[in-house]
C-alpha positions as a LaTeX table, in Angstrom:
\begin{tabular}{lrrr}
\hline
Residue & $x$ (\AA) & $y$ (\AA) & $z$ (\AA) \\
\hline
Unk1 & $-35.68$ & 45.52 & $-49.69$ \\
Unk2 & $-36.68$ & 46.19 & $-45.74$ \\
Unk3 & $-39.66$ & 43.78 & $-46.46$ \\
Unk4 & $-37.23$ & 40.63 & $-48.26$ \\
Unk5 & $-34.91$ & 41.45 & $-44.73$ \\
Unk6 & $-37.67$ & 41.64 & $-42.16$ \\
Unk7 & $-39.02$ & 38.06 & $-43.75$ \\
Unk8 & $-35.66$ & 36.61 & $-43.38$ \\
Unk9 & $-35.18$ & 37.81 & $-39.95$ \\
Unk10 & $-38.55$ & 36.20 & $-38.96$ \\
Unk11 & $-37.00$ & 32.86 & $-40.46$ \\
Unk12 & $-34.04$ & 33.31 & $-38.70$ \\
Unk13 & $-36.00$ & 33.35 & $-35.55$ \\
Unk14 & $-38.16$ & 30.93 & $-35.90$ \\
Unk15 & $-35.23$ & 28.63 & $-36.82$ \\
Unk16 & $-33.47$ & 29.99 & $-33.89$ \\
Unk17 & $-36.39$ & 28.77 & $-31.50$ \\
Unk18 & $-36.84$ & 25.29 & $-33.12$ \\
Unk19 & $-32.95$ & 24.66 & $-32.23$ \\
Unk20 & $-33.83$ & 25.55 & $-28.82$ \\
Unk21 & $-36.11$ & 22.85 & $-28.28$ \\
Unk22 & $-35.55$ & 20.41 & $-25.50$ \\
Unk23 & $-36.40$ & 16.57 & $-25.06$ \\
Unk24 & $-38.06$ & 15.50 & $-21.48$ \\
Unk25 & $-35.71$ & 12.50 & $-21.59$ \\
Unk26 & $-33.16$ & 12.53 & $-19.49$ \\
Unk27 & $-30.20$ & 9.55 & $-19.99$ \\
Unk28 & $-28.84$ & 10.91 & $-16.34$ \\
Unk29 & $-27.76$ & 8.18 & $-13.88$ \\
Unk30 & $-26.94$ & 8.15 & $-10.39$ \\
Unk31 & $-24.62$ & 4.74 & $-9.53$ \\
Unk32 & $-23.61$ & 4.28 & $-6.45$ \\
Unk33 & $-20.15$ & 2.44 & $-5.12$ \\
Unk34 & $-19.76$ & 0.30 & $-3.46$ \\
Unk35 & $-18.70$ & 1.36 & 0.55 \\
Unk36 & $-17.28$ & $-0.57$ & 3.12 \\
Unk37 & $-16.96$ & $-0.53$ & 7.11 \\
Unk38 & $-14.53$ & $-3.22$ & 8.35 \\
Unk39 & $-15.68$ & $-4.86$ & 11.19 \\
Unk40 & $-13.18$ & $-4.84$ & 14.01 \\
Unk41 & $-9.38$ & $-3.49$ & 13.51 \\
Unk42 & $-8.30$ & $-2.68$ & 9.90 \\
Unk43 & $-4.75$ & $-4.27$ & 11.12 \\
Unk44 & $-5.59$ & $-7.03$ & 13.58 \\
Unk45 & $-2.72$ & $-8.34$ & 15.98 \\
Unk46 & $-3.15$ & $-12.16$ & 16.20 \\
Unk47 & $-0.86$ & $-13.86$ & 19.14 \\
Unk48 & 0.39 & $-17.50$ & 17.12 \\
Unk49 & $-0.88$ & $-20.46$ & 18.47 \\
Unk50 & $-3.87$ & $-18.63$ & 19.22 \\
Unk51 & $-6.67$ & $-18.72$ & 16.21 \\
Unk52 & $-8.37$ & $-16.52$ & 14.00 \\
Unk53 & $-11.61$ & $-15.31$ & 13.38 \\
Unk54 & $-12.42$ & $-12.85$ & 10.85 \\
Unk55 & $-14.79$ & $-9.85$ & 12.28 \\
Unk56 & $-16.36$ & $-10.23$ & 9.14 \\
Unk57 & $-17.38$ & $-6.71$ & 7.08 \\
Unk58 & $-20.63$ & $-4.99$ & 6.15 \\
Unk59 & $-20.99$ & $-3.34$ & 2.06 \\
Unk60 & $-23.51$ & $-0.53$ & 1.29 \\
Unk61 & $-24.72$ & 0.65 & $-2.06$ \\
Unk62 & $-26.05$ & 3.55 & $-1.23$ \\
Unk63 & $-28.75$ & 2.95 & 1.48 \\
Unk64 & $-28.98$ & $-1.20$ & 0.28 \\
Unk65 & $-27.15$ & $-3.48$ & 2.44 \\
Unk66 & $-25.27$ & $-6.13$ & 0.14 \\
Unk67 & $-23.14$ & $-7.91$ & 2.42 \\
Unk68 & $-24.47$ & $-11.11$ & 1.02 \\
Unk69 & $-22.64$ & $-10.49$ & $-2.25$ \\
Unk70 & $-19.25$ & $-9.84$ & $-1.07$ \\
Unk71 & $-16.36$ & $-11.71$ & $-1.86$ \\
Unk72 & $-13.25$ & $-12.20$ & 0.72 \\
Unk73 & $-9.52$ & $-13.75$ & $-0.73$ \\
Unk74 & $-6.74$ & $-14.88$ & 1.59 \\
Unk75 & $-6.23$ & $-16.63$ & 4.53 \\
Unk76 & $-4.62$ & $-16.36$ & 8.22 \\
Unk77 & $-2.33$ & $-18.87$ & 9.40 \\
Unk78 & $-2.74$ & $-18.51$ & 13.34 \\
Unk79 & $-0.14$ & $-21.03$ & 13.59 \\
Unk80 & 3.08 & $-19.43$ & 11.68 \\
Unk81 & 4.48 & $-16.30$ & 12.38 \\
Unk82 & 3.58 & $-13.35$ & 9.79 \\
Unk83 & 1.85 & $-11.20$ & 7.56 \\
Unk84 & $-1.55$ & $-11.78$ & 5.75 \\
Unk85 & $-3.96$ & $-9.95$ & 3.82 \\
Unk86 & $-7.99$ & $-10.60$ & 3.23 \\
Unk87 & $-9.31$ & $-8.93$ & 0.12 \\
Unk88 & $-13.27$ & $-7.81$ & 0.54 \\
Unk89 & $-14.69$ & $-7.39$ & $-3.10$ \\
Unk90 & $-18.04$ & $-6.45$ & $-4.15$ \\
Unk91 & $-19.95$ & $-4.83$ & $-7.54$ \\
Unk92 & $-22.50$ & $-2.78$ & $-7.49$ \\
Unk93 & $-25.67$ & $-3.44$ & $-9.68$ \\
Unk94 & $-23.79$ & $-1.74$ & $-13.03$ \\
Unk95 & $-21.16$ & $-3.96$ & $-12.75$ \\
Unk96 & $-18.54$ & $-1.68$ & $-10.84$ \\
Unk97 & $-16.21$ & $-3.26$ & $-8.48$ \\
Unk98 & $-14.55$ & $-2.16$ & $-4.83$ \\
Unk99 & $-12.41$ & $-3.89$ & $-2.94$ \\
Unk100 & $-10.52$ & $-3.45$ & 0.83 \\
Unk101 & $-7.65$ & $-5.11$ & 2.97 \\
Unk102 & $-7.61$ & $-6.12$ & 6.18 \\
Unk103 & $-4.11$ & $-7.09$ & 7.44 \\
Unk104 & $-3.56$ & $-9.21$ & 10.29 \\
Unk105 & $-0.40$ & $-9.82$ & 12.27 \\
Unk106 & 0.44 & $-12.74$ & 13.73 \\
Unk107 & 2.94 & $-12.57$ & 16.27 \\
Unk108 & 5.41 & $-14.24$ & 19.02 \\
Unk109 & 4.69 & $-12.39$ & 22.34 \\
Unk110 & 7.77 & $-13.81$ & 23.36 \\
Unk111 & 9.94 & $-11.78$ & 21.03 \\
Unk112 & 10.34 & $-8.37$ & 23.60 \\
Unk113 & 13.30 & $-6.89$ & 21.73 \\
Unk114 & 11.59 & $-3.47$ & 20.41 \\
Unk115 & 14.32 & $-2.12$ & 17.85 \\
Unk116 & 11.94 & 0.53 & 16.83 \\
Unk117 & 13.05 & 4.39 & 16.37 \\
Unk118 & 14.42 & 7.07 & 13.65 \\
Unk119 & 17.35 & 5.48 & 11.99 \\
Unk120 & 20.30 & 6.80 & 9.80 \\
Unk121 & 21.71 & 5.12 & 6.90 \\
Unk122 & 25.24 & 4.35 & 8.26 \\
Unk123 & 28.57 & 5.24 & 6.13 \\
Unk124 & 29.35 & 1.62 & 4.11 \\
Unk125 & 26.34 & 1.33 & 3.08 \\
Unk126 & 26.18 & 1.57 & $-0.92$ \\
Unk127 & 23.82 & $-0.07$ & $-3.89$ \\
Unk128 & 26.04 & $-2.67$ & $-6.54$ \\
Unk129 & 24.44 & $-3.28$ & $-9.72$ \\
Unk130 & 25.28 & $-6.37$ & $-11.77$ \\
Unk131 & 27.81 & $-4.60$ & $-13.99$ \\
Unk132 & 29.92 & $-3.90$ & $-10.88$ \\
Unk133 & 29.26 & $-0.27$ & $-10.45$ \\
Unk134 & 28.72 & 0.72 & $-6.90$ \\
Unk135 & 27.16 & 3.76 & $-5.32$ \\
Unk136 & 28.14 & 4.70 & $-1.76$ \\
Unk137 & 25.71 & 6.95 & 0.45 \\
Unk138 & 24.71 & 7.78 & 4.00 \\
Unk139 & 22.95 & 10.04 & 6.41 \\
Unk140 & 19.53 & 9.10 & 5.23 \\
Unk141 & 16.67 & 8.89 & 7.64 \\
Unk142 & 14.77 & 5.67 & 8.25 \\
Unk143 & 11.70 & 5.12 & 10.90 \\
Unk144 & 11.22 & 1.85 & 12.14 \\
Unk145 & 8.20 & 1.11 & 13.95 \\
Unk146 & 6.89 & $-1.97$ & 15.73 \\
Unk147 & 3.17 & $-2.82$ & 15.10 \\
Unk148 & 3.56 & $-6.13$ & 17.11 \\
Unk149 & 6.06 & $-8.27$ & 19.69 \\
Unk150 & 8.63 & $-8.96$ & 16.97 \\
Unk151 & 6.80 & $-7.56$ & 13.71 \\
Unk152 & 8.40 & $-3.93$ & 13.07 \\
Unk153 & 7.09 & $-1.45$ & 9.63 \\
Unk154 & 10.26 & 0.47 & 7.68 \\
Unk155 & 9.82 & 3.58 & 5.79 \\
Unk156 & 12.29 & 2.44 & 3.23 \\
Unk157 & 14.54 & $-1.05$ & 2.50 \\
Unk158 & 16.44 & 0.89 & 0.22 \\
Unk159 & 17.56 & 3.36 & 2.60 \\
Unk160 & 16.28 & 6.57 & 1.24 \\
Unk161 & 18.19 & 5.74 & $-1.84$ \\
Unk162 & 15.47 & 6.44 & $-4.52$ \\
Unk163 & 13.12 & 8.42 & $-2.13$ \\
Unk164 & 16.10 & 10.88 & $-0.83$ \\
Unk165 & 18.98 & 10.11 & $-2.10$ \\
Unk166 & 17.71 & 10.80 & $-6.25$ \\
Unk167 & 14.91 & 12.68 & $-5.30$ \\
Unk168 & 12.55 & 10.94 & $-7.05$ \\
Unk169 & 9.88 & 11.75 & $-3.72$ \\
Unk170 & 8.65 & 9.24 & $-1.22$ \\
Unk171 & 6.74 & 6.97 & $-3.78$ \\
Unk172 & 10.17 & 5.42 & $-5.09$ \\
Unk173 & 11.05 & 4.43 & $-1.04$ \\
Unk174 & 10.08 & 0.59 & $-0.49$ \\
Unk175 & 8.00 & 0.38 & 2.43 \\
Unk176 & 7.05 & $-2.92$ & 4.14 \\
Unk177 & 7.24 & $-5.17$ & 6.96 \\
Unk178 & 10.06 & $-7.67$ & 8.39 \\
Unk179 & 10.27 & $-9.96$ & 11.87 \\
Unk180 & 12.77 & $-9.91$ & 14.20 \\
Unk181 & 13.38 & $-13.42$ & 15.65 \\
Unk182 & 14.62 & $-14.36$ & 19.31 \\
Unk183 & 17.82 & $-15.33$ & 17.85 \\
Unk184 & 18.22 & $-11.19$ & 16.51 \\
Unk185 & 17.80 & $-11.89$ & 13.09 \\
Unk186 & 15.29 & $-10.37$ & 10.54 \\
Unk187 & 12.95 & $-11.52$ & 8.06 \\
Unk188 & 11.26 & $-9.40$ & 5.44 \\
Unk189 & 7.07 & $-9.89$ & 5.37 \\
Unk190 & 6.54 & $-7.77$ & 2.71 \\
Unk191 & 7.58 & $-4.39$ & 0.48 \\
Unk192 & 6.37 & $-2.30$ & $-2.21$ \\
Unk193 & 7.42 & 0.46 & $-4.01$ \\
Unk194 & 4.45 & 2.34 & $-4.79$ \\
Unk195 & 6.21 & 4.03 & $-7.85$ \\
Unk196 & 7.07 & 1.28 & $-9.35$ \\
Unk197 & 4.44 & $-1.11$ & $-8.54$ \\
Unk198 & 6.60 & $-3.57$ & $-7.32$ \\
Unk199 & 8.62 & $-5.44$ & $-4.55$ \\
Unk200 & 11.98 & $-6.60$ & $-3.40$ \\
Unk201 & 13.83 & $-10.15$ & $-4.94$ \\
Unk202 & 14.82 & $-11.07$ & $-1.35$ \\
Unk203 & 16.79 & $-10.00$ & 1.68 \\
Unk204 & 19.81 & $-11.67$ & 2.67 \\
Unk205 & 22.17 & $-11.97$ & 5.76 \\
Unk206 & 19.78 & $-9.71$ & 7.45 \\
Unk207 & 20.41 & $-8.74$ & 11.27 \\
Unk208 & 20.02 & $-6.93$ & 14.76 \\
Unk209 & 23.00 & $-6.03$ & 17.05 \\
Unk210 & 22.01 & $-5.84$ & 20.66 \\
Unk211 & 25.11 & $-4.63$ & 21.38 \\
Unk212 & 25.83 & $-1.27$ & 18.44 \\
Unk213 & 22.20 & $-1.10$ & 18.00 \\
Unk214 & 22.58 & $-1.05$ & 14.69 \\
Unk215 & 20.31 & $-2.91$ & 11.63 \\
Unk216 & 21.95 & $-4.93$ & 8.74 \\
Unk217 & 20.19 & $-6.00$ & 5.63 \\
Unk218 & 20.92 & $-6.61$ & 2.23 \\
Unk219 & 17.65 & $-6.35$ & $-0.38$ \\
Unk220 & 17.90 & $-7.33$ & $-3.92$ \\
Unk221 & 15.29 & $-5.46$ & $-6.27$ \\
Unk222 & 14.86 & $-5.08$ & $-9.49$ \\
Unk223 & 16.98 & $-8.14$ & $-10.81$ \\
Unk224 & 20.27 & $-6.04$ & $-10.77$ \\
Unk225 & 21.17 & $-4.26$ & $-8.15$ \\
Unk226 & 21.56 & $-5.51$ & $-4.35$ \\
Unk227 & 20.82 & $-2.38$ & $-1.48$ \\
Unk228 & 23.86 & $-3.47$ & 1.48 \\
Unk229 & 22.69 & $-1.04$ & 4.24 \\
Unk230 & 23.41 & $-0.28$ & 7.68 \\
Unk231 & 21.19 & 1.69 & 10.11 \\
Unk232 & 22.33 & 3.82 & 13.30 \\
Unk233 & 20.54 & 5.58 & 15.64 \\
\hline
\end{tabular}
């Protein structure tokens, strides 16, 4: 009986070290990403009028140069007042893509109005949906900051309704950019709500008073609901 366990055991073993075995082939890969280093400023201030000429931008994959392959989308009109994006793409050999923005500003240098500075939603201001329903609030905070002669960045359109106001987090707030003209009133550029993934519909009757201080816009998002918000310092 000790001899029929002491042959198994051996088997056991032996079967034990045969599952052991490794291969010398190993299906391991390092890829590497694509990197990039914009040339110049990552937001470039262009005065209108005045041309524009992209600093151009350099891609590594790991220690290979391979600027030659990258691809840039968008354009800058240095004649019209605004916001524009160029999108650098490139893939590495395995087929993996990267991309980066530049933005560039153009600008009026005449526009010296700077309405930049910590805000607070103003009492009046409320959302309307389509169905009628209306939601007053206030007291908010909103930071308004100029990046240009007339070209200003908002923490939130919506006045801190989603962000603060729900609690939903900063995410929900939709940032972007808007122009102040000579004549005091504003413009959206751009906005995104990171949350979401998307934008405003359009702002309307939107406005600077030299005299209260005081911001006026009105943002439609979402197809139903219209933001009417005032801002005080």
């Amino acid at each position: 009986m000790k001899k029929i366990i002491y042959i198994l055991s051996v088997i056991c073993s032996l079967s034990m070290l045969t599952g052991c075995e490794t291969t010398s082939d190993d299906p391991s890969k390092i890829t590497y990403f694509v990197s990039f280093e914009i040339q110049g400023d990552e937001i470039m201030l262009v005065p209108v009028g005045t041309g524009f000429t992209d600093p151009g931008i350099i891609a590594m994959e790991g220690d290979t140069d391979i600027t030659s392959t990258v691809t840039a989308k968008g354009s800058v009109n240095a004649n019209e007042i605004g916001l524009y994006t160029i999108s650098y793409s490139a893939a590495n050999v395995d087929g993996f893509s990267s991309s980066v923005n530049r933005t560039v500003l153009v600008y009026d240098p005449d526009v010296t109005t700077d309405i930049s500075g910590n805000y607070a939603v103003a009492a009046g201001s409320y959302r309307s949906l389509s169905s009628g329903a209306r939601t007053s609030f206030s007291g908010y905070s909103v930071a308004v900051t100029r990046q240009a002669p007339g070209i200003f960045y908002v923490s939130d359109f919506m006045g801190g309704y989603y962000d603060k106001g729900t609690g939903y987090g900063p995410a929900y707030a939709m940032t972007g950019y808007f122009k102040l003209n000579p004549d005091n009133t504003i413009e959206a550029l751009s906005s995104y709500v990171q949350g979401w993934g998307d934008e405003m519909d359009e702002m309307e009757n939107a406005e600077y008073d030299p005299e209260t201080g005081n911001v006026y816009w009105e943002v439609a998002y979402a197809g139903i609901m219209v933001f009417y918000i005032t801002l005080t310092k």
